[in-house]
Every structure is written in C-alpha cells, then in structure tokens.
N, CA, C and O atoms as a CHARMM CRD file, in Angstrom:
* protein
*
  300
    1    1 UNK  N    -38.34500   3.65400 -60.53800 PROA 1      0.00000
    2    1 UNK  CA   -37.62100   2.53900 -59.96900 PROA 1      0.00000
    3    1 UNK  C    -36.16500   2.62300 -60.42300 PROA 1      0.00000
    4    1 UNK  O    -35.91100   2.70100 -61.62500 PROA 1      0.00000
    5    2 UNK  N    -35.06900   2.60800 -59.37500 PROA 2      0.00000
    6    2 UNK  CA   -33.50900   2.23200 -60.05200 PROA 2      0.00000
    7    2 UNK  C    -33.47300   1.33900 -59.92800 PROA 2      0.00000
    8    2 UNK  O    -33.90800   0.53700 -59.10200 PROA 2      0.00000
    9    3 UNK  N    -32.36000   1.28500 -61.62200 PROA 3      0.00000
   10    3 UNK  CA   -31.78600   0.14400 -61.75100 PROA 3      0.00000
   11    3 UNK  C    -30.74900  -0.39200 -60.98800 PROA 3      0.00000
   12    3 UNK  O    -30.06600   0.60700 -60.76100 PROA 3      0.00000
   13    4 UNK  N    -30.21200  -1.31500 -60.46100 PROA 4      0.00000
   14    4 UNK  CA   -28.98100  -1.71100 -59.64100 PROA 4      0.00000
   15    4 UNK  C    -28.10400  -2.72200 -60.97500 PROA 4      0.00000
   16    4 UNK  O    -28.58600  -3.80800 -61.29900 PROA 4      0.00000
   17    5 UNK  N    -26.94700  -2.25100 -61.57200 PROA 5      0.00000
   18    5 UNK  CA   -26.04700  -2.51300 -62.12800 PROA 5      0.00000
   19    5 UNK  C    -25.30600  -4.02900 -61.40500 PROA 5      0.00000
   20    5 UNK  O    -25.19400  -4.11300 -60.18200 PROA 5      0.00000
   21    6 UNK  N    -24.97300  -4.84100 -62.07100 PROA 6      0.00000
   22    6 UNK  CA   -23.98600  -6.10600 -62.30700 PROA 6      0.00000
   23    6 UNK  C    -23.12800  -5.41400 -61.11700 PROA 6      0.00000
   24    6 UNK  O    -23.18900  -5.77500 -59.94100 PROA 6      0.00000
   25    7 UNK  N    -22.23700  -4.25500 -61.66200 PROA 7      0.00000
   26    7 UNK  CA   -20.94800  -4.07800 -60.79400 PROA 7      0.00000
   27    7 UNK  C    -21.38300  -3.61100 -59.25300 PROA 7      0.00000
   28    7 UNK  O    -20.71700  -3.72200 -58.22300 PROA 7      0.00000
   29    8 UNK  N    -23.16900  -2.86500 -59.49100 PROA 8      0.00000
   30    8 UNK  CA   -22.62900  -2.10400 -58.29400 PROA 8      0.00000
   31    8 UNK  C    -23.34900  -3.56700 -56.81300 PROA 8      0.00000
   32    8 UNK  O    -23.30600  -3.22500 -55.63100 PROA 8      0.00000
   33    9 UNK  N    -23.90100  -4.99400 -57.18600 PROA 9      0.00000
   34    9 UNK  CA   -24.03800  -5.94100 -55.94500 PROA 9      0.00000
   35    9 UNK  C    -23.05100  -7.06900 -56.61100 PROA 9      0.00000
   36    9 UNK  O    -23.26800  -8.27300 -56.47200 PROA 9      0.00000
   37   10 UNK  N    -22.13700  -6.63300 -57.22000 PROA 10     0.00000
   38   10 UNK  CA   -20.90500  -7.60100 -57.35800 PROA 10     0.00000
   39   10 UNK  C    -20.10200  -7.72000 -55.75800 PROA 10     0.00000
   40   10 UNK  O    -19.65600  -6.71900 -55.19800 PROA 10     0.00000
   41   11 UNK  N    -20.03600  -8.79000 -55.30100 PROA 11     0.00000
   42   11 UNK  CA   -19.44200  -8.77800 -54.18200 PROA 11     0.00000
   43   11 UNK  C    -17.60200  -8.84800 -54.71500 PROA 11     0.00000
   44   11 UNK  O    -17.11700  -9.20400 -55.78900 PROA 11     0.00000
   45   12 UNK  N    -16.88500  -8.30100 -53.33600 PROA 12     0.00000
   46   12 UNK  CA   -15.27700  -8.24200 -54.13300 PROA 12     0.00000
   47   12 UNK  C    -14.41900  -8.25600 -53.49300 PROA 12     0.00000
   48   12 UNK  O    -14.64800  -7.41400 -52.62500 PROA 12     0.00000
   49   13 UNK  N    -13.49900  -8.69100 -53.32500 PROA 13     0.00000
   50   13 UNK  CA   -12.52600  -9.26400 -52.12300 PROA 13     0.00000
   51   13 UNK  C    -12.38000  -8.34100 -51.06400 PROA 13     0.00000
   52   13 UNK  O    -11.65700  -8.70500 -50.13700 PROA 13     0.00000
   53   14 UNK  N    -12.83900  -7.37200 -51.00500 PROA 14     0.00000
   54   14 UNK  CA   -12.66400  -6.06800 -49.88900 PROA 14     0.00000
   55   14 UNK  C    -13.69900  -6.71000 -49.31900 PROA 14     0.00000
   56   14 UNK  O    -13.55600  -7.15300 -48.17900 PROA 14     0.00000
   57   15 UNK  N    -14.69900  -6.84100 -49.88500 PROA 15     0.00000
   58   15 UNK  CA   -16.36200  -7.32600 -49.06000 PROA 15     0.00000
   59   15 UNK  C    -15.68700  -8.67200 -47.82900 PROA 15     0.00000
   60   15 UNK  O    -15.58100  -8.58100 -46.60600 PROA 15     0.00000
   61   16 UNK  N    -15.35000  -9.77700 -48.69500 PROA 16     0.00000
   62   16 UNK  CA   -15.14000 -10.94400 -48.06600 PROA 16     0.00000
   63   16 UNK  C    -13.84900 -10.40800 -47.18700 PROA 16     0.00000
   64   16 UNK  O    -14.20400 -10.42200 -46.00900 PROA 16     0.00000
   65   17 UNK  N    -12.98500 -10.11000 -47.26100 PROA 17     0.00000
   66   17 UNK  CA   -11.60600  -9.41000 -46.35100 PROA 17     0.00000
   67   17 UNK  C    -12.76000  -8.71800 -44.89900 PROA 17     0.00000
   68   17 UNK  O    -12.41500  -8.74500 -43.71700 PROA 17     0.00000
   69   18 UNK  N    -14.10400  -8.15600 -45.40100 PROA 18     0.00000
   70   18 UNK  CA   -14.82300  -7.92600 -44.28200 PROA 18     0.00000
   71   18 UNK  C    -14.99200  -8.48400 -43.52400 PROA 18     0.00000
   72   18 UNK  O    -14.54600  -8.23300 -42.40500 PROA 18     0.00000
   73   19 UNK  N    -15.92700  -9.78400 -43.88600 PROA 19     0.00000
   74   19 UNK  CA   -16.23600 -10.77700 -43.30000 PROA 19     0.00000
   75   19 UNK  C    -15.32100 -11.00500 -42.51300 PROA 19     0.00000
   76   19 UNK  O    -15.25200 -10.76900 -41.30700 PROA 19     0.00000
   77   20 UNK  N    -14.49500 -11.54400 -43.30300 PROA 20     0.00000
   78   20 UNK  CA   -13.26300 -12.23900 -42.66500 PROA 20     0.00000
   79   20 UNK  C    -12.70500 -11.95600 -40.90700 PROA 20     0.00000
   80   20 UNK  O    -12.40300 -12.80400 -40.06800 PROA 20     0.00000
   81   21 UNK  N    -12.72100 -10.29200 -40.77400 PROA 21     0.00000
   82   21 UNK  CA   -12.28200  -9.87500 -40.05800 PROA 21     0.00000
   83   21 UNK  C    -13.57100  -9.81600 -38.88700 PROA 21     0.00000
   84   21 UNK  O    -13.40800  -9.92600 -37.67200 PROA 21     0.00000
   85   22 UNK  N    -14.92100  -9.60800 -39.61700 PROA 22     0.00000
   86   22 UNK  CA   -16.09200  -9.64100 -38.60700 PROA 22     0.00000
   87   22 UNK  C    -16.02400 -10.60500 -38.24100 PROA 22     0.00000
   88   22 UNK  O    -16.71400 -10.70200 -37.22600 PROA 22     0.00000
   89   23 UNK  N    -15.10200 -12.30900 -38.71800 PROA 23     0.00000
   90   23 UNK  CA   -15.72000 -13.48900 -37.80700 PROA 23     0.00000
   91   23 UNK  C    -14.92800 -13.77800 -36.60600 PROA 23     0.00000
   92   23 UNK  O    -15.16400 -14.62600 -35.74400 PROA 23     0.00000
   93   24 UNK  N    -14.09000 -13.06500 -36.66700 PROA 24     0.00000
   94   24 UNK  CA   -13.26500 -13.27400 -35.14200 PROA 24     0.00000
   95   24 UNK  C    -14.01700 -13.47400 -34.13800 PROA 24     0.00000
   96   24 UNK  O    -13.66900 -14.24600 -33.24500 PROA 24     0.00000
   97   25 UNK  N    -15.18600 -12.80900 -34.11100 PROA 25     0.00000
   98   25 UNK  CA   -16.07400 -12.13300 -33.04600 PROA 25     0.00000
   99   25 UNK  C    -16.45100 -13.81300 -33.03900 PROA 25     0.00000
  100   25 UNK  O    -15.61300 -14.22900 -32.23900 PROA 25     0.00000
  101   26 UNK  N    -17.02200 -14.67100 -33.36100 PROA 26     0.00000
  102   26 UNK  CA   -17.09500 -16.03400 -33.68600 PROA 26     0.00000
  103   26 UNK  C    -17.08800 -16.20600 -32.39100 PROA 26     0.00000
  104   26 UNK  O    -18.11600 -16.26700 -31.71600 PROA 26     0.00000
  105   27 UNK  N    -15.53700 -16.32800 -31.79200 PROA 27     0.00000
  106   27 UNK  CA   -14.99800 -16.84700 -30.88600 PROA 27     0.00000
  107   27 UNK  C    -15.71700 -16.50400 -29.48000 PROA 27     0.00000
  108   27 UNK  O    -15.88400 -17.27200 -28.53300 PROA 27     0.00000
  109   28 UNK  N    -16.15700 -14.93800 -29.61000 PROA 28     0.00000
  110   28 UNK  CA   -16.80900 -14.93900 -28.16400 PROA 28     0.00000
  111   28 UNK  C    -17.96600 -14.71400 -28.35500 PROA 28     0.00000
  112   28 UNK  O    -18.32600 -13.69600 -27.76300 PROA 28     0.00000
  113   29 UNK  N    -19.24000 -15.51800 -29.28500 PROA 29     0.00000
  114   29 UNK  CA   -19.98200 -15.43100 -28.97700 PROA 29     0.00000
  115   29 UNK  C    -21.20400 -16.35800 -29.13200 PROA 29     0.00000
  116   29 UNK  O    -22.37700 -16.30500 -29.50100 PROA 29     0.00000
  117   30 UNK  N    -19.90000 -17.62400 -28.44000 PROA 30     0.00000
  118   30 UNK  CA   -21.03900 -19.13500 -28.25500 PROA 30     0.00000
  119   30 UNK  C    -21.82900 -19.24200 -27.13400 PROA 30     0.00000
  120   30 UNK  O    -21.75700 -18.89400 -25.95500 PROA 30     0.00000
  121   31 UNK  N    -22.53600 -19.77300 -27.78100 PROA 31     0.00000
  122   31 UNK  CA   -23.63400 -20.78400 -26.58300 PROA 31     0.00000
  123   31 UNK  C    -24.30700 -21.50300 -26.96800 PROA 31     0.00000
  124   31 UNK  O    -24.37500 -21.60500 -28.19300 PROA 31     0.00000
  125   32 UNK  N    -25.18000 -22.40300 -26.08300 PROA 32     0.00000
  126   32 UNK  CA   -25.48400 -23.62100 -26.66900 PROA 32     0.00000
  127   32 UNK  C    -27.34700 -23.33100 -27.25700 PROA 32     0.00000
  128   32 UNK  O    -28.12800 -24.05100 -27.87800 PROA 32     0.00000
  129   33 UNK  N    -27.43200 -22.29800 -26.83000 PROA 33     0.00000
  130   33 UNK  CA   -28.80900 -21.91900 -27.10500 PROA 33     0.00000
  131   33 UNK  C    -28.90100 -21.68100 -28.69300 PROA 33     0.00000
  132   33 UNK  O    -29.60400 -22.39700 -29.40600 PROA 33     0.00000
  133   34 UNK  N    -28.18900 -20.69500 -29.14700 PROA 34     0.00000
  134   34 UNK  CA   -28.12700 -19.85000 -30.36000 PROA 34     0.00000
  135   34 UNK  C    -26.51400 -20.39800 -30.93000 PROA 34     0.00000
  136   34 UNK  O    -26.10700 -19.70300 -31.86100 PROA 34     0.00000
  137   35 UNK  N    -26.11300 -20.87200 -30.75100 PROA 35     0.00000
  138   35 UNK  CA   -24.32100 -21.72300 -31.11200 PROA 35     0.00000
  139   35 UNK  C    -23.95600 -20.35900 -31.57200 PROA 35     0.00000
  140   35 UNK  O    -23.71900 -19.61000 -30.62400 PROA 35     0.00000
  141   36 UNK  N    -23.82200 -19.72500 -32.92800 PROA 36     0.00000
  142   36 UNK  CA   -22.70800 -18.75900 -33.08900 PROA 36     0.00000
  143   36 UNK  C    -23.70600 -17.58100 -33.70800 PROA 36     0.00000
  144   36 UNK  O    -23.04000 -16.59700 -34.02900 PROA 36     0.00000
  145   37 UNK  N    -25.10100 -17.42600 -33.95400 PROA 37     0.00000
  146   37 UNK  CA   -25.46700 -16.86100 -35.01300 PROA 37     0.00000
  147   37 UNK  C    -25.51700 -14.93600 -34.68900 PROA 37     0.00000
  148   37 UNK  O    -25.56500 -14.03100 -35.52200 PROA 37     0.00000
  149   38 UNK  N    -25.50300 -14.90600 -34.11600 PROA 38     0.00000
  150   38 UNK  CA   -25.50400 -13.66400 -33.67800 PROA 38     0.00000
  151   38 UNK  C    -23.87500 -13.14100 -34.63500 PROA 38     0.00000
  152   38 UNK  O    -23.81100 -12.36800 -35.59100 PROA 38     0.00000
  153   39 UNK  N    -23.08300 -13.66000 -34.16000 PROA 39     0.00000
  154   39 UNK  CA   -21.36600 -13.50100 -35.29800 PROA 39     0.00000
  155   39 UNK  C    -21.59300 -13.53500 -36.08200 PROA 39     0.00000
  156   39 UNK  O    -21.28300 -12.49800 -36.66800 PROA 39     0.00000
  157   40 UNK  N    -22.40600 -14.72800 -37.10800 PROA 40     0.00000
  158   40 UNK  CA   -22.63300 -15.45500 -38.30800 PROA 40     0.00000
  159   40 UNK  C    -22.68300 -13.79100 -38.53700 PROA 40     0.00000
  160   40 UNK  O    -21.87200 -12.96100 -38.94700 PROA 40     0.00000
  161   41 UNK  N    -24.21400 -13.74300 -38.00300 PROA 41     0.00000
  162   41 UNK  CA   -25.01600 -12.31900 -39.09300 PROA 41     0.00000
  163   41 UNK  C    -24.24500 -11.50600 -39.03100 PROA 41     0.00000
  164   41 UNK  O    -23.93300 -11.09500 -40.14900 PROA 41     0.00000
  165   42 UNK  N    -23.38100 -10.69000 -37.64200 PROA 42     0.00000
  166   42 UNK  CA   -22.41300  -9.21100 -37.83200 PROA 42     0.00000
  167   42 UNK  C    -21.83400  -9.59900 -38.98100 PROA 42     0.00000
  168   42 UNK  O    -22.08900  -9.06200 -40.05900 PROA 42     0.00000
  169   43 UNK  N    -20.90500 -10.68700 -38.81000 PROA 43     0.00000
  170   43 UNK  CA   -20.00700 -11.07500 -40.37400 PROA 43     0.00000
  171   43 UNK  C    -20.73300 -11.32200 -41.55900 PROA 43     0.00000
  172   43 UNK  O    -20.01300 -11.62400 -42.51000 PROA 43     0.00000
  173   44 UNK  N    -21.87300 -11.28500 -41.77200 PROA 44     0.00000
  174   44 UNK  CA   -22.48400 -11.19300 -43.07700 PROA 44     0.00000
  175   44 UNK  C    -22.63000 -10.28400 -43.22300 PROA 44     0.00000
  176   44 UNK  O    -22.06100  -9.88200 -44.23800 PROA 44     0.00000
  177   45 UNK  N    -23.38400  -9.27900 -42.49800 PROA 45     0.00000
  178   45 UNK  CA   -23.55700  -7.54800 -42.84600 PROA 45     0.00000
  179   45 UNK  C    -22.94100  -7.45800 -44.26300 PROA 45     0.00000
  180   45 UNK  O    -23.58300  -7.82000 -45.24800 PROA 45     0.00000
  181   46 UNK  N    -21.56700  -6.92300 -44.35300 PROA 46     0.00000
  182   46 UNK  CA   -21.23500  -6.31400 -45.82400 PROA 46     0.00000
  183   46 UNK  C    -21.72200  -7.37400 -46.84100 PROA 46     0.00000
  184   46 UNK  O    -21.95500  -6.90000 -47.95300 PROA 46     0.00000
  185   47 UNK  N    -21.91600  -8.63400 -46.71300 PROA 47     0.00000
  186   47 UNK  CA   -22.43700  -8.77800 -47.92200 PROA 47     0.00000
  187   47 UNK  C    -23.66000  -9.28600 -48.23000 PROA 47     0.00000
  188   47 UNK  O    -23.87700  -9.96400 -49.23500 PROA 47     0.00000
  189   48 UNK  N    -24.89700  -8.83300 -46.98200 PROA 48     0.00000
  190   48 UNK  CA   -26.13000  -8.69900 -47.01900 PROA 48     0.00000
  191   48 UNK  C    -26.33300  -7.35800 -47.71900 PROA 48     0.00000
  192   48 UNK  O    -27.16800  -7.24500 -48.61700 PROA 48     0.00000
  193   49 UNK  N    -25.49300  -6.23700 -47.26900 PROA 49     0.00000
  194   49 UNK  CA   -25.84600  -4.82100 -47.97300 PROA 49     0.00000
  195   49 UNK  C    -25.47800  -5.14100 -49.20200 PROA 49     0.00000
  196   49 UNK  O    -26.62100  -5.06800 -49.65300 PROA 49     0.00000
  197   50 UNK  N    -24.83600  -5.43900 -50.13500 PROA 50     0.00000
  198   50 UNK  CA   -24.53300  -6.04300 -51.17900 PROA 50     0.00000
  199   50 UNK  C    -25.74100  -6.10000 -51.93700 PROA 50     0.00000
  200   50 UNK  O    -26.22400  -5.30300 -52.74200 PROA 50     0.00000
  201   51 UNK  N    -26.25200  -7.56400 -51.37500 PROA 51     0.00000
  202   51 UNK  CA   -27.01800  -8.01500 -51.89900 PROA 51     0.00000
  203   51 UNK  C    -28.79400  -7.43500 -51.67200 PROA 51     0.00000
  204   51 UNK  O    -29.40200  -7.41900 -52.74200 PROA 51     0.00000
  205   52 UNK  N    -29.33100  -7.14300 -50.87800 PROA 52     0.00000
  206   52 UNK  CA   -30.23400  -6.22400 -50.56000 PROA 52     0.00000
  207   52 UNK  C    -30.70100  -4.67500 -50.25800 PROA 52     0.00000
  208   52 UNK  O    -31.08800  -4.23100 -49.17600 PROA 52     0.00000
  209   53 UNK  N    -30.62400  -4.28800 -50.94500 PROA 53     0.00000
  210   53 UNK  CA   -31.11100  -2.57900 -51.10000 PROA 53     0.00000
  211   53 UNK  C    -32.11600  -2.11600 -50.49900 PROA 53     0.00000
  212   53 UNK  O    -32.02300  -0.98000 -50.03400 PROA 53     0.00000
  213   54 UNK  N    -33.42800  -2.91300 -50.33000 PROA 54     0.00000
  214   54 UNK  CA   -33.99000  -2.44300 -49.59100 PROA 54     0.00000
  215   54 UNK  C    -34.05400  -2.53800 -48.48100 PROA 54     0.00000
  216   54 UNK  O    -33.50300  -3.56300 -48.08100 PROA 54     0.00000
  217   55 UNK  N    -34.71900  -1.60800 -47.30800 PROA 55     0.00000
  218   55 UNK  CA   -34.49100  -1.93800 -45.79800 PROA 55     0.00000
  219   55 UNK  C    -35.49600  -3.48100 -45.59600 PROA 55     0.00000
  220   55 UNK  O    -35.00100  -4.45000 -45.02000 PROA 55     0.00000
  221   56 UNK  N    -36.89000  -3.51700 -46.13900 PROA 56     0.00000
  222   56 UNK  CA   -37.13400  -4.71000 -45.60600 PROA 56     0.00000
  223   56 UNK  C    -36.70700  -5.76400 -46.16100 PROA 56     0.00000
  224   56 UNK  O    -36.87900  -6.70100 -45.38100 PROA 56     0.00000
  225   57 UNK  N    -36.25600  -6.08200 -47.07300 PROA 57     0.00000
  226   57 UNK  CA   -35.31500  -7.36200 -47.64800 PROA 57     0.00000
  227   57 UNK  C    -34.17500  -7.55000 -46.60600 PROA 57     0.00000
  228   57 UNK  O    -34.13700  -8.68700 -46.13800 PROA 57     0.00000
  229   58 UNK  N    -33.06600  -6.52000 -46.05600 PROA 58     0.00000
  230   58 UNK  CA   -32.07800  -6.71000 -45.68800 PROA 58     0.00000
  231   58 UNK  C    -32.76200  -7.18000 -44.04700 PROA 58     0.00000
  232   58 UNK  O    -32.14700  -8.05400 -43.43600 PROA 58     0.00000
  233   59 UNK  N    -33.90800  -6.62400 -43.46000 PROA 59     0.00000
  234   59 UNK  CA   -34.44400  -7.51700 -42.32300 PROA 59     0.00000
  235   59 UNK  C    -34.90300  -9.01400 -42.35000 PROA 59     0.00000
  236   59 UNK  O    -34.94000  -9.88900 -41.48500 PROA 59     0.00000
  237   60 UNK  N    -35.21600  -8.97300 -43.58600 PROA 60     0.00000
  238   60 UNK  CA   -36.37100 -10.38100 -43.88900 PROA 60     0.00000
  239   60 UNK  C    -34.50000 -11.10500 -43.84600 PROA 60     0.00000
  240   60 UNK  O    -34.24200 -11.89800 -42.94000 PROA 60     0.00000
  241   61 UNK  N    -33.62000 -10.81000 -44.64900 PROA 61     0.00000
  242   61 UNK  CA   -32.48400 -11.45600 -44.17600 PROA 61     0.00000
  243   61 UNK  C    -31.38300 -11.53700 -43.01200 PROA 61     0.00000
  244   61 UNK  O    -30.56600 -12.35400 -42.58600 PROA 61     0.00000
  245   62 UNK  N    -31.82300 -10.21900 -42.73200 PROA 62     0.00000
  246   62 UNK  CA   -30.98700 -10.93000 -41.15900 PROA 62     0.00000
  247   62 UNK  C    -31.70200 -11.61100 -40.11100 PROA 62     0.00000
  248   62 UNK  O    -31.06200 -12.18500 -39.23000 PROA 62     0.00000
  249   63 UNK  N    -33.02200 -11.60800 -40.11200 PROA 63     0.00000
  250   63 UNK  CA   -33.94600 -12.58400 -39.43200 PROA 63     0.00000
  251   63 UNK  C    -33.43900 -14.14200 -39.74500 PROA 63     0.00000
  252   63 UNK  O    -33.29500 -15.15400 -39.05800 PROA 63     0.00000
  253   64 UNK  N    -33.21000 -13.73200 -41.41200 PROA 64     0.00000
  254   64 UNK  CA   -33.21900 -15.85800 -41.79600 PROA 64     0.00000
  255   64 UNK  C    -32.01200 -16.33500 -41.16900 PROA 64     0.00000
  256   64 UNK  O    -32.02400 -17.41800 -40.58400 PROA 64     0.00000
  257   65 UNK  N    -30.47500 -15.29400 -41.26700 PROA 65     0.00000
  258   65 UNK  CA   -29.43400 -15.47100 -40.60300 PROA 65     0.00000
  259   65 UNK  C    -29.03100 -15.90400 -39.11400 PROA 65     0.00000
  260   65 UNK  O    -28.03200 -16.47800 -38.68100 PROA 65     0.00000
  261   66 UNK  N    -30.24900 -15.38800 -38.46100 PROA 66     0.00000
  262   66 UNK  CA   -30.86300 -15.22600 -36.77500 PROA 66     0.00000
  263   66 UNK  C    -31.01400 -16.98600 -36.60300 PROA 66     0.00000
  264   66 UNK  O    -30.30800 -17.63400 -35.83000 PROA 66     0.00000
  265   67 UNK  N    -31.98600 -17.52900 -37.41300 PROA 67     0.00000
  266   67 UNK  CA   -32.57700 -18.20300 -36.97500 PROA 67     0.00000
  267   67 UNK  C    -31.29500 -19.51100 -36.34700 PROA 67     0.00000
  268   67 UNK  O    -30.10500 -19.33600 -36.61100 PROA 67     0.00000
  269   68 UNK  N    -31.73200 -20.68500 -35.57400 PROA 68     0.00000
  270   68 UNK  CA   -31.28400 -21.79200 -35.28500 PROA 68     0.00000
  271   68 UNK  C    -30.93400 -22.76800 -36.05500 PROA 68     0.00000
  272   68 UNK  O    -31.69100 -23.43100 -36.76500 PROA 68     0.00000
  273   69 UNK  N    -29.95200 -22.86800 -35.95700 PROA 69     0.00000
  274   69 UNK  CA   -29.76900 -23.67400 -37.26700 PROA 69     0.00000
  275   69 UNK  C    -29.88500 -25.28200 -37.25500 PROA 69     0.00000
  276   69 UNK  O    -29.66900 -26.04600 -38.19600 PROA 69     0.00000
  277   70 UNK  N    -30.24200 -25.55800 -36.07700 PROA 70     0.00000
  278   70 UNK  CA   -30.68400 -27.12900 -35.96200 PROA 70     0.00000
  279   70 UNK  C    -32.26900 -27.61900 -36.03100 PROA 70     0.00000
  280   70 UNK  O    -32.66500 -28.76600 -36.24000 PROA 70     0.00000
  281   71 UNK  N    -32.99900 -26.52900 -35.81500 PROA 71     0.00000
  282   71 UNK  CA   -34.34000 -26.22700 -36.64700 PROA 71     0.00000
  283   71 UNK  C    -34.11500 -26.63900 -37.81400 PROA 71     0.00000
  284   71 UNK  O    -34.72600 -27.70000 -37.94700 PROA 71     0.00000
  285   72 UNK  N    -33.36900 -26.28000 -39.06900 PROA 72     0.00000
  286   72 UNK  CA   -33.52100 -26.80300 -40.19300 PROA 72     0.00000
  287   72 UNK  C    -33.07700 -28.37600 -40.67600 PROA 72     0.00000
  288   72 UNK  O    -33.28900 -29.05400 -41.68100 PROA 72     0.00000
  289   73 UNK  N    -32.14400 -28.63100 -39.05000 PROA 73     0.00000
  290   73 UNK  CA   -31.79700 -30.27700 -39.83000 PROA 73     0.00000
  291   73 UNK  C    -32.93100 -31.28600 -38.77100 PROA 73     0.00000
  292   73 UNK  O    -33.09500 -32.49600 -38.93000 PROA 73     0.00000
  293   74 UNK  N    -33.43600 -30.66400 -37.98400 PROA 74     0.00000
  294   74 UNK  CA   -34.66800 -31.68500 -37.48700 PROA 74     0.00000
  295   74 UNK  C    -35.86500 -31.42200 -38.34200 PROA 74     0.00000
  296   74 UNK  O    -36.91800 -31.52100 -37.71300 PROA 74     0.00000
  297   75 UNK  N    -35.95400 -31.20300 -39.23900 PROA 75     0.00000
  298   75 UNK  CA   -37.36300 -30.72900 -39.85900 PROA 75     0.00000
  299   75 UNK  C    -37.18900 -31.82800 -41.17900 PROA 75     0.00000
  300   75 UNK  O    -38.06100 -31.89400 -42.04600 PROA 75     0.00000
C-alpha cells in the first residue's frame, strides 16, 4: 500500500487558479433541470484529483457532485 504524503493532496493556489478558470464554463451551462452541475464538477476536477487517488473514490465523487442539489434541501 502507498503512502500519500501531507504535501503531495495539499491543495495550492495553482489548484484553485484551476478552478477558477474551469468555472467560466458556469455561464453556459444552465438549465433548470440540472441548474449548473455539470460546470460545478468540470471545475472541481483538479481538486477532486487532489483529494482522491483512487479511480473508484474519484467516481463515487463525481457522482455526489452530479447530483441535484435541491434534492438535498427538500429532504
């Protein structure tokens, strides 16, 4: 089993400068079905890889990213 080091899922302003630039996409890709999430997740990418190493963790999280997010405030 490897170990994964402090520094190497330290997220770091290059990561978020990612984001940043993945959320433009934001803009074209509303609707009222899914509101923005499809953007949400591209712009999370770098710091889902970050944080998940393995391939099925990083699915089990872009699924949770997927989901609707008004599902969680009617529940």
């Amino acid at each position: 089993m490897m170990k994964i080091s402090n520094e190497d899922s330290k997220i770091t302003k290059k990561d978020l400068n990612k984001v940043f630039w993945r959320s433009f996409q934001m803009e074209f890709s509303w609707n009222y079905e899914r509101q923005m999430n499809m953007a949400y997740t591209y712009a999370m990418i770098p710091i889902l890889k970050k944080l998940y190493k393995r391939k099925d963790q990083m699915a089990d999280a872009l699924k949770r990213h997927l989901e609707f997010l008004i599902q969680l405030l009617t529940s």
